[in-house]
Structure formats: structure tokens, C-alpha cells
C-alpha positions in Angstrom: -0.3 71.3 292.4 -1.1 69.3 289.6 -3.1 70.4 286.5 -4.6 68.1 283.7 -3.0 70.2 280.2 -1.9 66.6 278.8 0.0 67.1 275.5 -0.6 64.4 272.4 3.3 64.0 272.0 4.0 62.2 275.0 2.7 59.5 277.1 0.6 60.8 279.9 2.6 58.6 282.4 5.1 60.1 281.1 3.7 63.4 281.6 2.5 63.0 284.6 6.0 61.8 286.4 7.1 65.1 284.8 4.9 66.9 286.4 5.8 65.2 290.2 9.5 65.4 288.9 8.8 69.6 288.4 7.1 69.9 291.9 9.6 68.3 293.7 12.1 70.4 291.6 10.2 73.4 292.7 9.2 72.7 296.5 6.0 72.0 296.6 6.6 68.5 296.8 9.0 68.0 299.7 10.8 65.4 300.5 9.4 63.0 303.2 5.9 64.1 302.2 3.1 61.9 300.8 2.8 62.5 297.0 -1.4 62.0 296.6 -3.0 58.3 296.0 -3.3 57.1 292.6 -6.7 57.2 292.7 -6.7 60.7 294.0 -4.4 61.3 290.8 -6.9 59.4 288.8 -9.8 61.7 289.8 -8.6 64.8 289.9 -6.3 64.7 286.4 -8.9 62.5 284.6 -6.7 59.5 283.9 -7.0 55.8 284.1 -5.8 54.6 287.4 -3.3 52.5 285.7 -1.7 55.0 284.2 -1.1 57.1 287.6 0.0 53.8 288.9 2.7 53.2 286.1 4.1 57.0 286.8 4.1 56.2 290.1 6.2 52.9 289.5 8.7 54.7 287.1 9.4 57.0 289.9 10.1 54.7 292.3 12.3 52.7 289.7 14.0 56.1 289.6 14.6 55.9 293.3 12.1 59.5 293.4 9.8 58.1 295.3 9.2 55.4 297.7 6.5 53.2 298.7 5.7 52.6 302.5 3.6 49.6 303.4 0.3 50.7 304.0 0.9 54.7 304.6 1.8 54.9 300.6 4.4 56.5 298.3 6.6 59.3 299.6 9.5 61.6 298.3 12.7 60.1 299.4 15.6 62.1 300.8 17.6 63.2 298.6 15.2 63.1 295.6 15.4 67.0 295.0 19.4 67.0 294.8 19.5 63.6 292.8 16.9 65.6 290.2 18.9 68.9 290.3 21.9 67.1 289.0 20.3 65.5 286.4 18.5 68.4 285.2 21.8 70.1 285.4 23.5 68.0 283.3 20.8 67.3 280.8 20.9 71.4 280.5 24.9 71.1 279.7 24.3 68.5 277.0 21.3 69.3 275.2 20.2 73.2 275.8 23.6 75.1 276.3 25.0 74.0 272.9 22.1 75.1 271.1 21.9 78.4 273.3 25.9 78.8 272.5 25.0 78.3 268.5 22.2 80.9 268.9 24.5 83.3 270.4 27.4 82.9 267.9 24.6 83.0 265.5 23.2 86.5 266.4 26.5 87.8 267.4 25.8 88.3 271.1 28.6 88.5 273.5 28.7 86.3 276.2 30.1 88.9 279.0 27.4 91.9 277.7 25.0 89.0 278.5 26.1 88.1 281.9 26.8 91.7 282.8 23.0 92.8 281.5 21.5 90.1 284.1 20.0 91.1 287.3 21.8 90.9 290.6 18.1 90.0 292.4 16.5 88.0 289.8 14.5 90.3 288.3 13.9 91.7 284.9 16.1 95.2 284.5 13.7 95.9 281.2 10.5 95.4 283.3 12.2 97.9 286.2 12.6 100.4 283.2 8.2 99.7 282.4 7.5 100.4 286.0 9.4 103.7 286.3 8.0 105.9 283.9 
């Protein structure tokens, strides 16, 4: 689930409640599940227990996770929903006003874009490799 490729850019606490964040984001962190101890963290990811511990203390400040006297820390309800939105929003204020200036930019309609997308989520130029 969770893979050591640290960046120098950004804290690895940091990185690492990214990481948690993405897997709950995705599904393979649920909620009601156990995320895995801090010092399972530790050993596997090669980091300083402290720092797994501070991630894990972010995301509880975050109201992500939540500790459980004795059993550990555990996704709470809701966490997947609360991290949608905020993804969702961050999206709307950051990316999609630099993805409308690229379009204006290159002179890309915004209806030939939404018409060339896939109904199923798939690639139609991939389709068009696999055909011939």
C-alpha cells in the first residue's frame, strides 16, 4: 500500500499523510479499518518513528483518523467524503484555472474536449492502437 519514493521538496511527514490521504481517496484504506502502527510504518518506509508518529498526529488533527485506546488509529467515518470535498475544491481553485489558461492558450474548445472523452473511462486513442 505504501511505498518509500520520498521526494527532497517536502517534509516526509508531510509526504507520508499524503500518501494515507491518497489510499483512503482511493479505497484501499477504508474507513473503520486500522491504518498500520507507527512502528510498522517506521520499518517498512525507513523513517524515524517520530516522524510516522507526527503524520499520524496531523491526521488525526485533521479529523482523518482516529485513535482508539489500546486497539490504535483508524479511518473515521466519513473521512473519504470529507477528503473528496477538499480535493474537489482545491482542484476548482488551483488546477482548473490553470487548465482553462492552457486551453485558451492552445485554442482548444471546451465542447470538442468533452465530446472526445470516453463514455467508459477509457482512452478512445488507445482503442484505435488495439484495433489495427
Amino acid at each position: 500500500m505504501l511505498k518509500p519514493d520520498w521526494r527532497d521538496d517536502t517534509p516526509i511527514y508531510r509526504q507520508l499523510q499524503d500518501k494515507i490521504k491518497a489510499a483512503i481517496l482511493e479505497g484501499s484504506l477504508r474507513e473503520g479499518e486500522p491504518l498500520p502502527s507507527v512502528r510498522t510504518v517506521a520499518v517498512e518506509l525507513g523513517i524515524n518513528p517520530l516522524t510516522a508518529s507526527k503524520a499520524y498526529q496531523e491526521l488525526v488533527a485533521d479529523e482523518l483518523v482516529e485513535r482508539q485506546r489500546g486497539l490504535g488509529m483508524f479511518v473515521k467515518e466519513g473521512a473519504r467524503r470529507k477528503l473528496l470535498e477538499e480535493e474537489r475544491v482545491r482542484f476548482l481553485r488551483r488546477e482548473w484555472p490553470e487548465v482553462v489558461a492552457r486551453m485558451r492558450l492552445l485554442g482548444l474548445d471546451p465542447h470538442a474536449l468533452l465530446a472526445a472523452l470516453p463514455s467508459d473511462g477509457q482512452d478512445k486513442s488507445s482503442d484505435k492502437e488495439n484495433d489495427g
